[in-house]
Residue frames relative to the residue before (quaternion, step in Angstrom):
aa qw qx qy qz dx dy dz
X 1.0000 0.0000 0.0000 0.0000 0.00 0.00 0.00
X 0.5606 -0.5997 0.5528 0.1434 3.43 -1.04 0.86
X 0.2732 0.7134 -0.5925 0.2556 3.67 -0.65 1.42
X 0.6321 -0.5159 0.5012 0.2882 3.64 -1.47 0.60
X 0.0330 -0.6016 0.7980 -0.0120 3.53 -1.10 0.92
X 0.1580 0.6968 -0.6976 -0.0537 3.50 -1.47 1.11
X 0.3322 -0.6926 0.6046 0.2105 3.80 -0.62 0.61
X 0.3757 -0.6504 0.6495 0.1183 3.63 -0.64 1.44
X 0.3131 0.6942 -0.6481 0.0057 4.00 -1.26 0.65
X 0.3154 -0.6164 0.7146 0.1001 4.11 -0.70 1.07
X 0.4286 -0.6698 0.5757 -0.1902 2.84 -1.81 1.92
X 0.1877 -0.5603 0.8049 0.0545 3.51 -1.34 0.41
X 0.6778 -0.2398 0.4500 0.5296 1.82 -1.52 -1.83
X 0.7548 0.3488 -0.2598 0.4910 3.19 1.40 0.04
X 0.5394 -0.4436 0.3285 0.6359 3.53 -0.79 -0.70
X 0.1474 -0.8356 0.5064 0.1535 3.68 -0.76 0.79
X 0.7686 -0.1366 0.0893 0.6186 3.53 0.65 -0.32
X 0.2688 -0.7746 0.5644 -0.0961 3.54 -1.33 1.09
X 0.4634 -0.6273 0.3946 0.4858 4.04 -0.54 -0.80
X 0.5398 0.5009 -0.4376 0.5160 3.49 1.30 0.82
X 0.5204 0.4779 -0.4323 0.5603 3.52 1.12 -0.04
X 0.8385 0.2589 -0.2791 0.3899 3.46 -0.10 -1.30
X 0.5151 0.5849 -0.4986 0.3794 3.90 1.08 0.42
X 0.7384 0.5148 -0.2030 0.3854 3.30 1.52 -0.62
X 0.3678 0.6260 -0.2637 0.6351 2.87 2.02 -0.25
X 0.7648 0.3837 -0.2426 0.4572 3.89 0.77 -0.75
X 0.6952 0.4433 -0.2290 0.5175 3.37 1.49 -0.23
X 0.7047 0.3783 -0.3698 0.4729 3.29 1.41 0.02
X 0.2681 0.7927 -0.3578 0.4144 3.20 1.67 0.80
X 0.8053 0.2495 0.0194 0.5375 2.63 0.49 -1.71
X 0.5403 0.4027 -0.3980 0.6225 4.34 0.87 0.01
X 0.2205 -0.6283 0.7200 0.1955 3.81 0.02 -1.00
X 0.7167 0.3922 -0.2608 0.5143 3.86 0.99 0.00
X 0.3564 -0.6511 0.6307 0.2265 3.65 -0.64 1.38
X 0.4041 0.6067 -0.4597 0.5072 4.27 0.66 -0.26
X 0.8680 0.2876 -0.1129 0.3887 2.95 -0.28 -1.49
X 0.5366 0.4860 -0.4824 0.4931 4.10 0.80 -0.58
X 0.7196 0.4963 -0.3476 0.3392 3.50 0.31 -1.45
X 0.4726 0.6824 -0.4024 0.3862 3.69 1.16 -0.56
X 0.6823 0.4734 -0.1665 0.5316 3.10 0.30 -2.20
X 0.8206 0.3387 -0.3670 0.2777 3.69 0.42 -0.57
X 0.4036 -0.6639 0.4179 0.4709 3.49 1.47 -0.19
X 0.2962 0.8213 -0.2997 0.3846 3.43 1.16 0.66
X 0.2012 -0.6839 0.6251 0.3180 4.16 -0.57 0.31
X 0.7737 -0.3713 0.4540 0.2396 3.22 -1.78 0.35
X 0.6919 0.5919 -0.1276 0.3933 3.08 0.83 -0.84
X 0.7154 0.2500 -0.2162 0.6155 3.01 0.63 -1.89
X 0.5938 0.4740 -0.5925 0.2678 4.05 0.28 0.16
X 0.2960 0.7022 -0.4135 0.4983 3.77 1.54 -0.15
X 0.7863 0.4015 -0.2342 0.4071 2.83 -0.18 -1.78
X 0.6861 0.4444 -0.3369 0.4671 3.94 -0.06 -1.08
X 0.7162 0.3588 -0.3900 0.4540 3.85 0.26 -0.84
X 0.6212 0.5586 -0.3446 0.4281 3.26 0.47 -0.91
X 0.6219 0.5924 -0.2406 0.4521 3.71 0.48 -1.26
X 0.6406 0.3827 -0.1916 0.6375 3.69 1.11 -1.22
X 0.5463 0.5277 -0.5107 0.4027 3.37 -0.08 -0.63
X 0.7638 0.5118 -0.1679 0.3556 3.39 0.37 -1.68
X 0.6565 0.5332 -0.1708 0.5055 3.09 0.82 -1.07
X 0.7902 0.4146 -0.1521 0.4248 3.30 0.75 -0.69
X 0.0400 0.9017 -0.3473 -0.2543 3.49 1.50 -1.21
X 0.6176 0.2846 -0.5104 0.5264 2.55 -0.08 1.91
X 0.6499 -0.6052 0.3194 0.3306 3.22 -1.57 1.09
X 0.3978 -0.5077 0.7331 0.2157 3.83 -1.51 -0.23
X 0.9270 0.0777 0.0212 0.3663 3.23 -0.34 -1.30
X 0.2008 -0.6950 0.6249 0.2935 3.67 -0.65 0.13
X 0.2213 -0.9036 0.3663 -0.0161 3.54 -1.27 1.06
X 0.1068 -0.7968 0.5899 0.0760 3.39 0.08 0.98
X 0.4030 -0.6356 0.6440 0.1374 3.49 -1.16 1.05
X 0.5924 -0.5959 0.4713 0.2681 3.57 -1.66 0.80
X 0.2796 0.6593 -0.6534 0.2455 3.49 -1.30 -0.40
X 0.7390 -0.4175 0.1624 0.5032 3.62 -1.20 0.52
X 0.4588 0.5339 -0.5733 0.4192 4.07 0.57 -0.26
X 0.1655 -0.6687 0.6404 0.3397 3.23 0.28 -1.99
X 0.5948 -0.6868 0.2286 0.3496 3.12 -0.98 1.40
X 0.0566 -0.6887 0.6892 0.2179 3.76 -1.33 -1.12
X 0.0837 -0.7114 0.6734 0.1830 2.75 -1.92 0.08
X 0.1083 -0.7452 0.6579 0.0133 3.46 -1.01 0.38
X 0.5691 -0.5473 0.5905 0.1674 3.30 -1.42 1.57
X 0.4359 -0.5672 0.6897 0.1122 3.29 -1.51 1.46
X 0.6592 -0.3638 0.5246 0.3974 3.62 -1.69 0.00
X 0.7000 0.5396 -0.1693 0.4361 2.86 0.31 -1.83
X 0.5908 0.4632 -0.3871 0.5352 4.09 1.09 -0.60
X 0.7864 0.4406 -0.3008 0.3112 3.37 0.16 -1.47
X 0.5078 0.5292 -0.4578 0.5025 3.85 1.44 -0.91
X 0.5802 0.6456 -0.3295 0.3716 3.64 0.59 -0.84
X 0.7520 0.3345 -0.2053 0.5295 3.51 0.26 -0.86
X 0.7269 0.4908 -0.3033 0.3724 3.35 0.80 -0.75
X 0.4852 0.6851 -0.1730 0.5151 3.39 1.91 -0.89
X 0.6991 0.4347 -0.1566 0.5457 3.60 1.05 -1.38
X 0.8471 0.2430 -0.3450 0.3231 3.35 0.40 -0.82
X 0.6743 0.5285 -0.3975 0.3288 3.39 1.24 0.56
X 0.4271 0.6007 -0.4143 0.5340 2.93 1.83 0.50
X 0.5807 0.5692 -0.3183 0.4874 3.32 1.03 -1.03
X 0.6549 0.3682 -0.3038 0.5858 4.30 0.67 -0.71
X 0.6933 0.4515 -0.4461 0.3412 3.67 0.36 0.01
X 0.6310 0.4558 -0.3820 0.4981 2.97 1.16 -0.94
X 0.4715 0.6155 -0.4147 0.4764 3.85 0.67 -0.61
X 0.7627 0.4411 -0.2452 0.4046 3.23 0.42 -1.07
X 0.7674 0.4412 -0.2532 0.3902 3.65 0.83 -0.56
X 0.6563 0.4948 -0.2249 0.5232 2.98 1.59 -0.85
X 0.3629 0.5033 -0.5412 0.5675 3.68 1.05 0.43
X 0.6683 0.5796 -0.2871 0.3674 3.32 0.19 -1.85
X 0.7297 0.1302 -0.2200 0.6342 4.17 0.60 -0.72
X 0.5719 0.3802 -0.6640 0.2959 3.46 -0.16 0.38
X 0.6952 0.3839 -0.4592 0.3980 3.79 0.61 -0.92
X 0.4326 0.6354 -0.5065 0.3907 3.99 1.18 -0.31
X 0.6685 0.5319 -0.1761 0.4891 3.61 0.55 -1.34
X 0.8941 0.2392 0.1394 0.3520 3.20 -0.03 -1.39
X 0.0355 0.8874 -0.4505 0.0910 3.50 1.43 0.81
X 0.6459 0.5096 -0.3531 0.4454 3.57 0.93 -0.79
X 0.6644 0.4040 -0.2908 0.5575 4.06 0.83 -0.75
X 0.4084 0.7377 -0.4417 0.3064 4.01 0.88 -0.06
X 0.4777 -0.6760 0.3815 0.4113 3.52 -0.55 0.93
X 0.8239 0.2097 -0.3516 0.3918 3.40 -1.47 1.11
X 0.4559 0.6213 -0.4572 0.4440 3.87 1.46 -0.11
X 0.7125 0.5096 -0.2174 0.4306 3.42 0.65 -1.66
X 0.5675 0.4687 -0.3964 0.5487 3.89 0.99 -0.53
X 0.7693 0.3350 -0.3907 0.3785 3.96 -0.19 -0.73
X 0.4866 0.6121 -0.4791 0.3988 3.91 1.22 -0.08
């Protein structure tokens, strides 16, 4: 069946955050280990650096609080300011979903669920 895909991404001056940031943000929630999100995400180490870090900037202000490695071993741990974030995105992210269903079946009555089944 025929449907709208729209990929939500927030600007600066750069790209600042997207749904591959705030999924990693949701996986370093729940691991406490940037290692371990970037796993789950099929992701290097690095580029998960790189994206938080990038936002961070862009935004000004932290995401993550950070505990460096060494015999503890590191962690991370979602700022407020992260978690309003994700929550903030993904409900922008379902509205827009929500409208943009809303003008594709406007637009596109013929690809609208149940039209495309009686054809």
């Amino acid at each position: 069946m025929f449907h709208p895909v729209v990929k939500l991404k927030v600007y600066n001056e750069e790209l600042a955050y997207g749904p591959g940031m705030i999924t990693l943000l949701e996986f370093l929630r729940e691991t406490g280990s940037m290692k371990e999100a970037c796993t789950k995400m099929g992701m290097s180490y690095s580029k998960g650096w790189k994206i938080v870090n990038r936002a961070e900037k862009e935004l000004g202000y932290d995401l993550l609080l950070r505990r460096h490695g060494g015999s503890m071993g590191g962690k991370c741990e979602i700022t407020d300011e992260g978690s309003s974030l994700i929550i903030r995105f993904r409900k922008m992210e379902q509205k827009v979903n929500e409208l943009t269903q809303a003008a594709f079946e406007q637009c596109f009555p013929e690809y609208a669920a149940g039209e495309q089944e009686q054809k």
